[in-house]
N, C-alpha and C positions, 0 to 999 in steps of 0.2 A: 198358637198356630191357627191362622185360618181352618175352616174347616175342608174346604177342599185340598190344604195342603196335608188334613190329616188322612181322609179319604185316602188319598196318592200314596202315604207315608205306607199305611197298615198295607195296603193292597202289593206295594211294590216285598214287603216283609214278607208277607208271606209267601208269594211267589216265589222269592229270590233264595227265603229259606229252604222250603221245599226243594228248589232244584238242587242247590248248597247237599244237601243232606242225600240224596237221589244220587248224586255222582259221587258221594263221598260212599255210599252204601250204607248210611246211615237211617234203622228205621223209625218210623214214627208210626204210634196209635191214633193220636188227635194234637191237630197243632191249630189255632185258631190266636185271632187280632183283637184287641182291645185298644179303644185311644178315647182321649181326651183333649183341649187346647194345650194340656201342657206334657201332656205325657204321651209317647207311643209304645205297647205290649203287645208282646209276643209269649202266649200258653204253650206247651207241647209236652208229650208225654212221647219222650223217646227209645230207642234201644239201649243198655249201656256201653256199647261200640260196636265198631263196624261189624258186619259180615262176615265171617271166616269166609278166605277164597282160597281157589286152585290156581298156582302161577307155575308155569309149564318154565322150566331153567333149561335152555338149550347150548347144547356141548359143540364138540368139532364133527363134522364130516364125519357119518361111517365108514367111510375108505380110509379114514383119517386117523379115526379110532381104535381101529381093529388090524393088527399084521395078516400075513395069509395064512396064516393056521389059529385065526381068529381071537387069539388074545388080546390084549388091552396095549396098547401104542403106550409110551411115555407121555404123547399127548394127554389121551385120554386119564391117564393118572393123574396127571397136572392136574387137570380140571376138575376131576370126582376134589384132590385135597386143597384147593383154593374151594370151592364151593362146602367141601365138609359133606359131602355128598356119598355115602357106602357104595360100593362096583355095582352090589347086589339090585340097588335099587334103579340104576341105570336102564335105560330101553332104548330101542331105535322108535323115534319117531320120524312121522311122514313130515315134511313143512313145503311149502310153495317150490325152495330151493330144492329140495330132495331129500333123501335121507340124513338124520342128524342122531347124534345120540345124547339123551336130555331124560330129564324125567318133572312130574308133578310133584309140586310142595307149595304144601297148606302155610298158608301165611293168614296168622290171628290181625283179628280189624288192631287197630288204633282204639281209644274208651273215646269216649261219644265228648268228655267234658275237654279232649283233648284235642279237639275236631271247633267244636264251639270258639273254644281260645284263636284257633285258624281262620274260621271262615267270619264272626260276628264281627272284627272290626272291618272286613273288606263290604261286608254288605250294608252296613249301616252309612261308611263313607261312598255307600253307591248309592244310595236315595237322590232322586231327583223332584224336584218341586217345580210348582208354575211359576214362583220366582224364588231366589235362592240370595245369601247374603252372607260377608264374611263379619266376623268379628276378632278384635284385638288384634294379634297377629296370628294369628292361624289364616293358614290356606285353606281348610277346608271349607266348604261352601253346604248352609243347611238350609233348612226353614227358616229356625230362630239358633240361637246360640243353645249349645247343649248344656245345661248345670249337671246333670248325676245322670249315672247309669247302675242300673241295679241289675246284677246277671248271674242268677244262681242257677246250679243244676242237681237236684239232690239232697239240698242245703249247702253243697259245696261252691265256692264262690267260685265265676269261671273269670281270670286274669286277662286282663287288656286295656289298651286305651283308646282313646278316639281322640286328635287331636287336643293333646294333653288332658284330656279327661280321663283318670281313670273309673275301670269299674268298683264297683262295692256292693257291700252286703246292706246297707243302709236303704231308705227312701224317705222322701217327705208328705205332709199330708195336704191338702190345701192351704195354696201361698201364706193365705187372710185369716180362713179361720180354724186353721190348726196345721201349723207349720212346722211341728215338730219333727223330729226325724227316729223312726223306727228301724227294724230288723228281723225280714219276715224270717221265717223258717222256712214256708213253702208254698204253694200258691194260693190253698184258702186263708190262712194268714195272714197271705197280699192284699187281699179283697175283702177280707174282716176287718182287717185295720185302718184299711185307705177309705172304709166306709164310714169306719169312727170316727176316724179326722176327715170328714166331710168330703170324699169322693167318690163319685160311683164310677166304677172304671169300665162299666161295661156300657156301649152306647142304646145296645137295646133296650137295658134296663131305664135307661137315661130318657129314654122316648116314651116307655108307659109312665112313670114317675111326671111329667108335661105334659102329657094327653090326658093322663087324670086329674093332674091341679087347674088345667084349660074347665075342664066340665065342671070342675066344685066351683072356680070359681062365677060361671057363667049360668049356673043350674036357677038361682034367684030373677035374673033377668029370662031366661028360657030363650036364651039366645045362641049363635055357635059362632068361631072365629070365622071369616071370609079366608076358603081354604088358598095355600099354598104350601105345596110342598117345598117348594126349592128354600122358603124360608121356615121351614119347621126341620126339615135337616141341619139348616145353618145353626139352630136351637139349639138340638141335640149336641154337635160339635164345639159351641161356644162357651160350654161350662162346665165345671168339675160335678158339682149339684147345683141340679135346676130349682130354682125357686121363679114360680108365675105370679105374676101382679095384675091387679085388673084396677088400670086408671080411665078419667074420666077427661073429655075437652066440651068448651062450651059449646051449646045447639046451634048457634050462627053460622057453623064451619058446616054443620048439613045442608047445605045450598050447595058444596061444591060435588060433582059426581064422586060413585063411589071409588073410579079407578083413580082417580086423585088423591081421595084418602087414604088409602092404600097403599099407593105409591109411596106417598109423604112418609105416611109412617112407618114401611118398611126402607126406603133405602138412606132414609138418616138415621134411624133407630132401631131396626129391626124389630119391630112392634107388630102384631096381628091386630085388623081392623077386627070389628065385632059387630055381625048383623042378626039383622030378624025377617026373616022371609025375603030375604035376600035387599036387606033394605039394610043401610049402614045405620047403627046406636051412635050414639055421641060418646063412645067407649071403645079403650082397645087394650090386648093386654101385651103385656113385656114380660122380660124374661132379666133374672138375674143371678148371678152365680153367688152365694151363700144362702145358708139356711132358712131365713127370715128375715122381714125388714118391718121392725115392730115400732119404730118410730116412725115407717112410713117417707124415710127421707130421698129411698131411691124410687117411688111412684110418684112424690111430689114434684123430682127432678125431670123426669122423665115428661109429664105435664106440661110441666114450665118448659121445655125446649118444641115439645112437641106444638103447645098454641103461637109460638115464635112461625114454625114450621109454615101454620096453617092458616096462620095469617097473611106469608108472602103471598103461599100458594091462592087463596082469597084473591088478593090482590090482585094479582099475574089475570086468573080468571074473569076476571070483572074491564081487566084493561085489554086484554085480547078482544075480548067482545063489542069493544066500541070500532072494530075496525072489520068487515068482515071479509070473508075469505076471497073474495072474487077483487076485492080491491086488495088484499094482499099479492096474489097469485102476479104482477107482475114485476112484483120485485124477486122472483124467482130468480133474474137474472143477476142477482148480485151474492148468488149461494153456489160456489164450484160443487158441481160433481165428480169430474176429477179432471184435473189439467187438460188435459187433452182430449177428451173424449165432453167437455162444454160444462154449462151450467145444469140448475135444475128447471130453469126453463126450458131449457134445450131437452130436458128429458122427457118433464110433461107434454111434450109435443110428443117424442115417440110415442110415450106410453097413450097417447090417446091415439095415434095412430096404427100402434100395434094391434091395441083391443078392438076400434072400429075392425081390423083384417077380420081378427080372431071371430067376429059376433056374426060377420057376415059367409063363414065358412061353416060357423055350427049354426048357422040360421038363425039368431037370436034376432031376428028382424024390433019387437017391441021393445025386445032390452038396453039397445046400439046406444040409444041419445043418453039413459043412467050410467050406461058403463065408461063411455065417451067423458062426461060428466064427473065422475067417479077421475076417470085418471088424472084430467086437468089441474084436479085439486090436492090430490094425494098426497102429493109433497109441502100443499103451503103451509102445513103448520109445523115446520121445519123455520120458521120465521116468528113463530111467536115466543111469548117470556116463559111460559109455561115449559114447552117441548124443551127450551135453552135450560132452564132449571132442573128439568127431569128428562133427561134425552128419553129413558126406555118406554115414554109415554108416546114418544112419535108415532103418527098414524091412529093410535086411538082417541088423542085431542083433538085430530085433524075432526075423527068421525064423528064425535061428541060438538064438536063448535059447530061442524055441520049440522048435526040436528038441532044446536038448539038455534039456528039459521033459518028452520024450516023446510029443510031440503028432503027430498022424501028418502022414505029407505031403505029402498035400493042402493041410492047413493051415499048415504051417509053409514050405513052400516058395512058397505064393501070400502070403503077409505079409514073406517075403523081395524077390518081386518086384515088388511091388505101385504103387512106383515108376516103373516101367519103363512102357514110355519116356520120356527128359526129352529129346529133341533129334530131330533127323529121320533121326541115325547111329544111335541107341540099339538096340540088338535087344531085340525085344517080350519079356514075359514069354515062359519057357519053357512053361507049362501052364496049361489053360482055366481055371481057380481062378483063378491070377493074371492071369490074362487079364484073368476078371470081375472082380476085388478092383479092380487101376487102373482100370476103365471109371468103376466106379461112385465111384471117392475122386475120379476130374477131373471128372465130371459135377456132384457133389454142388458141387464148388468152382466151376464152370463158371456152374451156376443160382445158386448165393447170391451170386457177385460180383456178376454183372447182376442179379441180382433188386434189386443195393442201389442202382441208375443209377448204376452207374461208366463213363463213358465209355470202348469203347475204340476208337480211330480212328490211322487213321495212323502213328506209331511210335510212340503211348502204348499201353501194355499193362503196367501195372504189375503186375501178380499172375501173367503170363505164360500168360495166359488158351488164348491162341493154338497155345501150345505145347501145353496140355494138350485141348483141341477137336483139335487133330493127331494125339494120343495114342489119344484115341478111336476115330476114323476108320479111326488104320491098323489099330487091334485087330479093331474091325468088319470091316473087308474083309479083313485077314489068315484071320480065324477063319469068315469066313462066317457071320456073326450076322445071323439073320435076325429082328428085331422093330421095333416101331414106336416111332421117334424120340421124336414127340410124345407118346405117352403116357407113355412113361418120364420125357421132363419134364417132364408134369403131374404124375406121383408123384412125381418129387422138391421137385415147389414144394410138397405139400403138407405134404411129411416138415418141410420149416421151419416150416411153421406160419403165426403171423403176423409173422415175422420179416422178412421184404423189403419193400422200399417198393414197387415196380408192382406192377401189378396183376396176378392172375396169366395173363390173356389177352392184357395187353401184354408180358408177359417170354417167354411160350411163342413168342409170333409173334420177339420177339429172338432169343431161342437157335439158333431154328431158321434165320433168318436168318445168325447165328453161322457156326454148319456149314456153311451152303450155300457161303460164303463160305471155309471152310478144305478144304470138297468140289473149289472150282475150284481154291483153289492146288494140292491134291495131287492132281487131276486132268491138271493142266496140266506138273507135276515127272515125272508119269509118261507125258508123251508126247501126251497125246489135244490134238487141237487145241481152239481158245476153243471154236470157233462150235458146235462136236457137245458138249462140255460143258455153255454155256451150254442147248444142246436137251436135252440128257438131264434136267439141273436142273429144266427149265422143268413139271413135271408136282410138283414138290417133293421134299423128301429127308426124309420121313418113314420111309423105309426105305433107312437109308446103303448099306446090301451092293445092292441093287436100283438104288441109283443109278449103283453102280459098271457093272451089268450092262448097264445103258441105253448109258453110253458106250461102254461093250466093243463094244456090237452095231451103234450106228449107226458106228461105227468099224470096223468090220468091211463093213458095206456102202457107205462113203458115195464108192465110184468106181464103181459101177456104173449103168451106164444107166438102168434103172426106178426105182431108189431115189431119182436125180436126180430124175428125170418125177416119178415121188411127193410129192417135195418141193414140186417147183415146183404141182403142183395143189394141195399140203396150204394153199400161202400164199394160193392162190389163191380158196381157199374162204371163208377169213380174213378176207381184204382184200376180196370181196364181199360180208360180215356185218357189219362196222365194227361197229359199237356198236347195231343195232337191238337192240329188245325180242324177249325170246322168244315163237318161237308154238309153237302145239300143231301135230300132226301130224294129221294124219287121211289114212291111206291109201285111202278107199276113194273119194275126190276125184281123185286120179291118173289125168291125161288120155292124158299120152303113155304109149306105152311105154316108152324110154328109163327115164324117170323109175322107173316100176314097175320095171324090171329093177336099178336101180341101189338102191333100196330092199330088193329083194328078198338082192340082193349082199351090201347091208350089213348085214341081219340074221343073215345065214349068218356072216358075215365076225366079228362082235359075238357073238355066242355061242361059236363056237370060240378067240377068244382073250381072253376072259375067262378062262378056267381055264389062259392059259398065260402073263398078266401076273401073276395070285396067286401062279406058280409063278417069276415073275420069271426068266422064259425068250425074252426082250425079242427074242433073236435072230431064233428061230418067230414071234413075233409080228409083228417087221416084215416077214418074208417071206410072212407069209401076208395082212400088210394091199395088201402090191403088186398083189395080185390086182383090187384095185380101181379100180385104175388106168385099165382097160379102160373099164364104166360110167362110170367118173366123166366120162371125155374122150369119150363118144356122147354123156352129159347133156348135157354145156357145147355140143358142136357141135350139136343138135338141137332143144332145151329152149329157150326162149326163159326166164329167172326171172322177170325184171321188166315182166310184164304185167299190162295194165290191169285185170281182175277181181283185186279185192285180195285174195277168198278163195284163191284157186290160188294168186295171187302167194307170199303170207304161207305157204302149205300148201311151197311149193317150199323157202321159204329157210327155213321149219321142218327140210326134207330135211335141208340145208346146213348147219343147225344140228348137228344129230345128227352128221353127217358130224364137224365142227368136235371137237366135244365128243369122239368115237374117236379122234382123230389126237393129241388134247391131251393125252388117257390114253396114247399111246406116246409122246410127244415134244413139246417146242415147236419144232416145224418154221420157226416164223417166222426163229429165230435161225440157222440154218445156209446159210452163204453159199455160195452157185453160181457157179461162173466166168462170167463172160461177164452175169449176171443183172443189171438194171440194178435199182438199190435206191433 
């Protein structure tokens, strides 16, 4: 099995077990995963049956059951000797319907190995994988075709099948190099013997056992592998035991950069490059599942495919370079970006037009003609042999053929990164160049998918929309980019032209929804609770780095006593305006004092943090709105609002209005929930 389909496998196991066992009232001490490419295990040290419970047996009606000199009805009889039930033990109980007469009885669990027989073949036929496949004539659909299942509990075998597989007390050892088949008795057993016959069933074990043969073999050269995780996982998952090999290619092939290397040798072979100060050796190692390779036949092989390898890649590199990028760049027009929405020429125009907006809104006056520069190109190595033989090289060949072009590097190293991020581990572009280049290539992509009413809900997201509104986000608050959401994606709906089906007031109000929605996931990954989120949002995310501030700061005060009291009068203002009409103010109608004072508050209060929401300094601002706190609670206690002259009335909840409307510019206060607060 792939490794990711094994990842998938143990995680869904053990979840699915755990619940299995939870609603069955089955307990467990320690229940943990184990896999392999060919095997998936499941440990657990369980109850040996259910839970003894109380099941409450309900009879007829107390009116029902009892005559009027309160002995036992014939009913009642019936039902104590169908049930086997003594008079004695009978009771009236209370139930929703009314009085009933019923009593409790203890009902012994089920045994645990009785349970297991139940729930193991429904949850093994619930695994789902990233692709799944049938074999022979079975309907079920797995990873790979299942051979054995070995299911004991106790030493006692537990009975089932799986699409004509049955279980057994049996297992096998490695396919190759000890294939025999044993009969654990119990779980160290399993893992004593499956490690005689050549398998380590535990993956952790599996990763120090490759991290230590990675260093023996590397410790002579004093060298270390060019890390990757995503392909040192794939290691671990790829073999029963790992055995590491350290081969050699000839010195010629160090002319090509080291992400070529790299590449090469990881997505044909799964090979770790091997550098020295961060400088590639003409050496990399592999990995192999048996013991040993003492004649050396699977590093020779490995060799021999690999200088095959890197010789195209050679090739590719040396024939890309006779052509360069700027004289590529107009055959853009013969590579769809997607049907309707034009080519890649058609994009490198927005995207240089986007970024020229973007440079001239955060002032980047010296940067404009690199960034400019930077986008026109971005895409052209989307046409060379290299990027065509290793697609996942796009954008870093772009930035690499640019440098060795001579183009400075600003530009050449924001066309390298410009990718970045594709996942939520990614690390962002190294520099503001690259920064801006990805903002504006996911934004551009972000506006024309929705411009064209693709639906995306739920887990469709075919264009990986999500990921790239993610990308955005964390650039924004990384970089502390301050400018306005919504215009940027008014410019970019108009860089399309007439190319999207909505309209462009119903796509702006989407997108923006978009983000809001990808503001709470990555508001919520990073700790802040819903309900201060939800408030922070509630004013809009017209300025993503500003929204971030918002939740920083009501996060910052939201246990302290006034800011509570805040809250609770902010809804309280709210929920006494419901949905009237607005009125006009007019101060010079203000009868009580109170009122006057608390007007007079708020205009002090409105003027000084005006210039410190601009400055998206959200924290001063709600510290300086608490001061209102005082007025507001002499109003409410003093002020009568809803009085019969409708001028004062209207004039007061005018007050209330304004009030409303200040509290709305820091916060939607309505969403932040109070202990104790009845909702």
């Amino acid at each position: 099995m792939p490794a990711a389909h094994i990842k998938a496998g143990l995680a869904q196991l053990e979840e699915g077990l755990k619940r299995e066992l939870t609603a069955r009232e089955v307990e467990w001490a320690e229940l943990r995963t184990y896999g392999t490419n060919r095997r998936l295990v499941v440990f657990a040290q369980l109850a040996p049956a259910q839970r003894e419970r109380e099941e409450l047996i309900i009879g007829p009606p107390r009116k029902v059951a009892f005559d009027e000199q309160g002995k036992p009805t014939p009913t009642l009889l019936g039902f104590a000797r169908a049930k086997n039930i003594p008079l004695k033990e009978l009771e009236v109980v209370q139930t929703p319907k009314g009085e009933y007469v019923g009593t409790s009885k203890k009902i012994k669990g089920s045994p645990t190995h009785q349970i297991l027989e139940e729930i193991l073949p429904i949850l093994i036929t619930s695994l789902s994988f990233p692709k799944m496949m049938r074999w022979g004539n079975n309907r079920l659909r797995f990873s790979r075709p299942i051979h054995h299942i070995l299911c004991l509990y106790g030493g006692r075998l537990i009975k089932f099948q799986v699409s004509g597989v049955a279980s057994a007390k049996f297992t096998c050892g490695h396919k190759i190099q000890a294939p025999q088949k044993f009969s654990p008795k119990d779980w160290d057993e399993y893992r004593r013997q499956l490690r005689q016959q050549a398998v380590v069933v535990d993956p952790g074990e599996r990763r120090k056992m490759i991290e230590k043969q990675m260093t023996t073999r590397l410790s002579s050269l004093e060298a270390e592998v060019y890390p990757d995780e995503e392909l040192l996982e794939k290691w671990v998952y790829d073999v029963e035991y790992p055995y590491v090999f350290l081969g050699k290619f000839p010195e010629k092939y160090l002319k090509l950069p080291l992400d070529v290397l790299s590449t090469a040798m990881k997505e044909g072979q799964s090979l770790f490059a091997v550098v020295k100060k961060r400088k590639q050796l003409p050496y990399f190692l592999g990995l192999a599942d048996t013991r040993s390779d003492r004649r050396g036949l699977i590093k020779a092989g490995n060799e021999r495919v690999l200088q095959a390898r890197l010789e195209d890649a050679l090739f590719f590199w040396n024939q890309d370079l006779k052509t360069s990028l700027e004289e590529r760049k107009r055959d853009l027009s013969r590579i769809i970006f997607q049907e309707t929405l034009g080519t890649y020429e058609d994009k490198a125009k927005r995207l240089a037009s986007i970024i020229s907006y973007l440079a001239k809104k955060l002032e980047l006056t010296q940067e404009k003609k690199d960034l400019v520069l930077a986008a026109e190109l971005a895409k052209v190595d989307l046409l060379t042999e290299m990027v065509r033989e290793f697609p996942s090289l796009q954008g870093k060949i772009g930035g690499l053929y640019a440098r060795q072009e001579g183009y400075p590097w600003p530009v050449w190293k924001a066309i390298y990164e410009h990718y970045l991020p594709q996942s939520w581990e990614d690390p962002l572009p190294s520099t503001l160049n690259g920064c801006l280049l990805s903002l504006t290539d996911k934004i551009d992509s972000i506006v024309g998918v929705i411009g064209l009413g693709v639906d995306i809900s739920g887990s469709k997201d075919p264009f990986g929309l999500r990921r790239e509104a993610q990308g955005v986000c964390k650039i924004i608050l990384d970089r502390k980019l301050n400018f306005s959401l919504r215009r940027l994606v008014k410019k970019v709906i108009k860089t399309y032209e007439n190319r999207l089906t909505l309209a462009p007031e119903v796509l702006e109000e989407k997108c923006l929804d978009f983000f809001r929605n990808r503001l709470e996931y990555i508001f919520s990954r990073q700790g802040y609770r819903y309900d201060l989120i939800k408030a922070a949002l509630g004013p809009g995310v017209d300025n993503v780095y500003y929204s971030w501030r918002r939740v920083a700061a009501l996060d910052n005060l939201k246990e302290t006593t006034r800011f509570i009291q805040l809250t609770l009068l902010a809804k309280r203002v709210k929920n006494i305006l419901g949905d009237i009409p607005e009125y006009r103010l007019n101060p010079d109608i203000f009868l009580a004092k109170e009122e006057k004072e608390l007007y007079s508050s708020f205009l002090i209060i409105k003027e000084n943090i005006s210039p410190l929401l601009r400055k998206g300094d959200f924290l001063r601002a709600y510290r300086m709105v608490l001061s209102l706190q005082s007025p507001i609670n002499n109003f409410f206690d003093r002020v009568l609002v809803m009085v019969e002259d409708k001028r004062i009335r209207r004039n007061r909840l005018a007050l209330l209005q304004q009030l409303k409307a200040l509290f709305e510019d820091l916060a939607d206060f309505s969403q932040i929930v109070i202990e104790g607060e009845k909702r």
